[in-house]
RODO-2510 file (C-alpha; in nm, 4 decimals, decimal comma):
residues 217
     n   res          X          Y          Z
     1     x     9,9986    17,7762     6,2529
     2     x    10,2796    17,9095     6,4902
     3     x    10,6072    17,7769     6,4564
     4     x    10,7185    17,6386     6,8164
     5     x    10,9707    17,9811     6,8336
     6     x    10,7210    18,1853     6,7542
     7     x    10,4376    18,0328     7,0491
     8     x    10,7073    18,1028     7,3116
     9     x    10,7734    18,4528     7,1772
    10     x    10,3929    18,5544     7,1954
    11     x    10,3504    18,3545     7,5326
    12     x    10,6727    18,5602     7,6431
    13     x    10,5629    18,9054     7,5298
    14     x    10,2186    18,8565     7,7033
    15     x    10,3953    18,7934     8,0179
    16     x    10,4505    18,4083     8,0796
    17     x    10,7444    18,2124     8,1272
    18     x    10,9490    18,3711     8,3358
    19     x    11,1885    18,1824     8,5243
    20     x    11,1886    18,0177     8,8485
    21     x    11,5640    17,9328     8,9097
    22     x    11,6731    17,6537     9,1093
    23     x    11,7661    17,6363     9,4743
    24     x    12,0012    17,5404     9,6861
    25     x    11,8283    17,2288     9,8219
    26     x    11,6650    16,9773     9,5531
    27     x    11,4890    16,6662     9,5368
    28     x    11,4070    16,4386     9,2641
    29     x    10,9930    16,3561     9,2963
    30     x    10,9778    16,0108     9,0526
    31     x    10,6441    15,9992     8,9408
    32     x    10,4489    15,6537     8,9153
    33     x    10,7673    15,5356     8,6748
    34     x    10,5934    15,1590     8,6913
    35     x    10,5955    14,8836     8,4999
    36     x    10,2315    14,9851     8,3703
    37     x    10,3653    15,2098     8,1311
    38     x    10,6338    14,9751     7,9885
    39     x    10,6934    14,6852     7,7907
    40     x    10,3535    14,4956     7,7837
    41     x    10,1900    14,7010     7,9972
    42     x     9,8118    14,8232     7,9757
    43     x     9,9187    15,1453     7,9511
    44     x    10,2408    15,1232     7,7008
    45     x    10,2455    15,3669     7,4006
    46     x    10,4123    15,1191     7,1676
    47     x    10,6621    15,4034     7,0597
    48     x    10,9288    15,3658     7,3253
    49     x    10,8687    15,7412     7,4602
    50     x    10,7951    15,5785     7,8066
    51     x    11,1206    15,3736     7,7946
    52     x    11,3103    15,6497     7,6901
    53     x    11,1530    15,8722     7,9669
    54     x    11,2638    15,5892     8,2416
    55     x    11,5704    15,5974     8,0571
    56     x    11,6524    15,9217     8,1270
    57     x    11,4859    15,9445     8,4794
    58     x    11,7344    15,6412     8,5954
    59     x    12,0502    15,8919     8,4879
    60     x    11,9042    16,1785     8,6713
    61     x    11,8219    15,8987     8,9786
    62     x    12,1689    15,8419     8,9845
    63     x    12,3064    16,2203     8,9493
    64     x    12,0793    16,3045     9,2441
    65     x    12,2089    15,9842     9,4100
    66     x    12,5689    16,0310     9,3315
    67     x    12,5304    16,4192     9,4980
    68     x    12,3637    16,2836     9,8066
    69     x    12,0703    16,4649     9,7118
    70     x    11,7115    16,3231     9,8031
    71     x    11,4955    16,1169     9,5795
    72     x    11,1283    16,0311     9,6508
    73     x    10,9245    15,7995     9,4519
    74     x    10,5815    15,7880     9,4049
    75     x    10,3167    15,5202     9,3058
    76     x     9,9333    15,4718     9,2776
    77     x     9,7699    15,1873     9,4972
    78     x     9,3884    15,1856     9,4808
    79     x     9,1435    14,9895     9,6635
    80     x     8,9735    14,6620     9,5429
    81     x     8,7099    14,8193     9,2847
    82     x     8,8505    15,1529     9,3321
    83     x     8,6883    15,2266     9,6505
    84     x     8,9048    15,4941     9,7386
    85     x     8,9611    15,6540     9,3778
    86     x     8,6292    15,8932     9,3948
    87     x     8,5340    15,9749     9,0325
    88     x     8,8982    15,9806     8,9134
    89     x     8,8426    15,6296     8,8562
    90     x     8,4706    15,6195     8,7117
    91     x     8,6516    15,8519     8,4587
    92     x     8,9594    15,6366     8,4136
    93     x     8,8541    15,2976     8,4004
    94     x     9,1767    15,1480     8,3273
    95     x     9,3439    15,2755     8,6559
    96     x     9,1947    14,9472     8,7776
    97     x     9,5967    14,8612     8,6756
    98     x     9,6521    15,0088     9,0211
    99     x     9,4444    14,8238     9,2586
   100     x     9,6549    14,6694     9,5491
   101     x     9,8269    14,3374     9,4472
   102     x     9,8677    14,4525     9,0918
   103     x    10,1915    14,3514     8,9090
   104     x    10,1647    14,6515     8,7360
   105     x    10,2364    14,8827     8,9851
   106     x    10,5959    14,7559     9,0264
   107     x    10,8606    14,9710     8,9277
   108     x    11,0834    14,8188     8,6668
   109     x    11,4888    14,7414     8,7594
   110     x    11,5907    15,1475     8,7421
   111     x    11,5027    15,4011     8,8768
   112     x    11,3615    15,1794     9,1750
   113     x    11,3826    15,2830     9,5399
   114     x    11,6947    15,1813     9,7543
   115     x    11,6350    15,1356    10,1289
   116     x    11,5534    15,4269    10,3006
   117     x    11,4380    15,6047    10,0416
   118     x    11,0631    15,7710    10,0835
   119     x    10,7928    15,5860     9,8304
   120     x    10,4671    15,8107     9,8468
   121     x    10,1535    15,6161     9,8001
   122     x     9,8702    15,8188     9,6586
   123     x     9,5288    15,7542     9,4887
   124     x     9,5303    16,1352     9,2862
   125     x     9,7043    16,2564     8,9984
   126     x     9,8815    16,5025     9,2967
   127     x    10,1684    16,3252     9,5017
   128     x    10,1146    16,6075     9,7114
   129     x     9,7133    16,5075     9,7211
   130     x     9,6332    16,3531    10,0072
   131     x     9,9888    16,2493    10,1005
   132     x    10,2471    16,3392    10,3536
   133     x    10,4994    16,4608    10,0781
   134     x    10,5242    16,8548    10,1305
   135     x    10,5640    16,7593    10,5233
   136     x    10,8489    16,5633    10,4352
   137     x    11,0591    16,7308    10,1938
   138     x    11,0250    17,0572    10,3614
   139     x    11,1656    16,8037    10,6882
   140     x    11,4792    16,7302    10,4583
   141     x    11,5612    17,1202    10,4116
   142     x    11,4007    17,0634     9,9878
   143     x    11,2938    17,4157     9,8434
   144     x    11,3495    17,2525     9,5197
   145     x    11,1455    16,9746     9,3480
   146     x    11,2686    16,8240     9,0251
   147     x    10,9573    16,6483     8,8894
   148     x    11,0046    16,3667     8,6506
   149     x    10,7696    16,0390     8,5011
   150     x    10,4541    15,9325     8,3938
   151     x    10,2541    16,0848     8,2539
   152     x    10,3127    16,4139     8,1790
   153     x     9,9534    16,4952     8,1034
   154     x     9,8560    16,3604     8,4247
   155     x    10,0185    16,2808     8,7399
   156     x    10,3745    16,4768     8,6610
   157     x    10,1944    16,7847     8,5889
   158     x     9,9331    16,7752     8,8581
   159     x    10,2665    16,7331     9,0540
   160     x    10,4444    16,9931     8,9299
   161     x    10,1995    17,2386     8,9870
   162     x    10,1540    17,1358     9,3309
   163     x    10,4840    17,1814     9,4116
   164     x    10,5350    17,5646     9,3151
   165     x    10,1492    17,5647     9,4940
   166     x    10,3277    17,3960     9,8151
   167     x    10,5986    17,7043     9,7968
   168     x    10,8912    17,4895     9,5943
   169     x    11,0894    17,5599     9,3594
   170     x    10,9228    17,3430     9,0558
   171     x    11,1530    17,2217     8,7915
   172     x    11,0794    16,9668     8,5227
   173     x    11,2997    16,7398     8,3726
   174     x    11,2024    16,7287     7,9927
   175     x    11,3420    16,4229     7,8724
   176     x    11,2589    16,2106     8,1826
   177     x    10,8516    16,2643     8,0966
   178     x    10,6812    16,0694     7,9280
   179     x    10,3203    16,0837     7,7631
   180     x    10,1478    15,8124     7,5186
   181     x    10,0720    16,0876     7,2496
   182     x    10,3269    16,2622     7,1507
   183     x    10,1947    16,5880     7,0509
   184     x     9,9896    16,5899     7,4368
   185     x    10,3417    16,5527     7,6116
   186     x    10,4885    16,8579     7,4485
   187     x    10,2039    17,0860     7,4923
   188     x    10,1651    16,9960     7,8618
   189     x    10,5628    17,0674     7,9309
   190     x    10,5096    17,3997     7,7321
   191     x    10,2388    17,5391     7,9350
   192     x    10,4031    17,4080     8,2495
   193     x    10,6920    17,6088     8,1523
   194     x    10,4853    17,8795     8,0632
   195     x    10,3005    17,8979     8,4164
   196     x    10,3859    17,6522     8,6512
   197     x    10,7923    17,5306     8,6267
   198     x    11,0900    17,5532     8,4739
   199     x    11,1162    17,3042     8,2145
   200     x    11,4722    17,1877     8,1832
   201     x    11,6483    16,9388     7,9728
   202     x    11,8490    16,6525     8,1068
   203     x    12,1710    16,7829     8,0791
   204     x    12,0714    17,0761     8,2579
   205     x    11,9333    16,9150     8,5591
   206     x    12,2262    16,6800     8,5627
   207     x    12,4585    16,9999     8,5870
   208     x    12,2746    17,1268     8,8244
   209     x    12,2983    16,8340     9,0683
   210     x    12,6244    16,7726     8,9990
   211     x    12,7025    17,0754     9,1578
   212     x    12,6247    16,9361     9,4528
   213     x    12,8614    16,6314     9,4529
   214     x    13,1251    16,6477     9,6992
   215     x    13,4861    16,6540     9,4957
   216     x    13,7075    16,3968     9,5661
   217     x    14,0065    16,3580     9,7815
***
């Protein structure tokens, strides 16, 4: 079996993983961060790689924050019974977590929206599905999305992709993702990296915003 190194030489010699770059304009996309995915909720891994995804998605929140840069969140918010979920929920039962009213959809203390900050409702994997989002980020000036969350497999990916499909700039904060297996959240962030974003660690994307923080007087 391929050693990690090795994958991302043969993935780069065929011709993948190029780099994007970022732009000059970013925004933060939070993905469903909720309170489903921690603690006792129904959809907690029981390993703490959710907690220390939120944990790192509340220092980017604030980078982003701190460089006046725009941060959208996103949550799911289904009909009673799923009405509106199509066959996404006939194939995932348990996103009956997300039907309006549900405790679980609550995001937990940080990274929570402040007022006047844009929450995207949506009842796809996609925050660009069905939603207003490309319309308003492009209205902000964005040509760079920094998608971060839960889950990786799922709703951050289907994101991600979207966003380079929408004509962004798609990065992915590494660290701020988080999966219930670990072995599925590293594959999906490799072969988003490989086709779809640039996958960047934590550090990076903090950099990155900071260099859009005014210096002080």
């Amino acid at each position: 079996m391929p050693t990690p190194q090795e994958r991302a030489a043969d993935y780069a010699a065929a011709g993948f993983a190029s780099r994007i770059g970022p732009g000059a304009a970013p925004a933060v996309v939070v993905v469903d961060v909720c309170r489903a995915y921690l603690d006792d909720g129904p959809f907690a891994d029981g390993g703490g790689r959710f907690e220390a995804a939120r944990a790192s998605a509340e220092r980017i929140v604030e980078a982003a924050r701190a460089a006046r840069r725009p941060v959208v969140f996103t949550r799911v918010v289904l009909a009673p019974g799923g009405a509106d979920g199509g066959w996404f929920v006939v194939k995932v039962p348990g996103l009956a977590a997300f039907e309006d009213g549900s405790p679980w959809i609550d995001p937990p203390a940080a990274p929570a929206p402040l007022p006047g900050e844009l929450m995207v409702t949506k009842q796809y994997a996609s925050a660009f599905f069905g939603t207003t989002l490309a319309s308003s980020l492009r209205a902000l000036g964005v040509d760079t999305t920094i998608t971060l969350g839960f889950s990786t497999s799922g709703c951050v990916r289907a994101t991600a992709l979207d966003a380079t499909q929408h004509g962004f700039r798609s990065l992915v904060a590494r660290e701020a993702c988080g999966d219930r297996d670990a072995a599925v959240n590293d594959a999906n962030l490799f072969d988003l990296d490989a086709k779809y974003a640039d996958v960047m660690g934590e550090s990076e994307i903090v950099s990155y915003l900071s260099t859009f923080k005014e210096p002080a007087a």
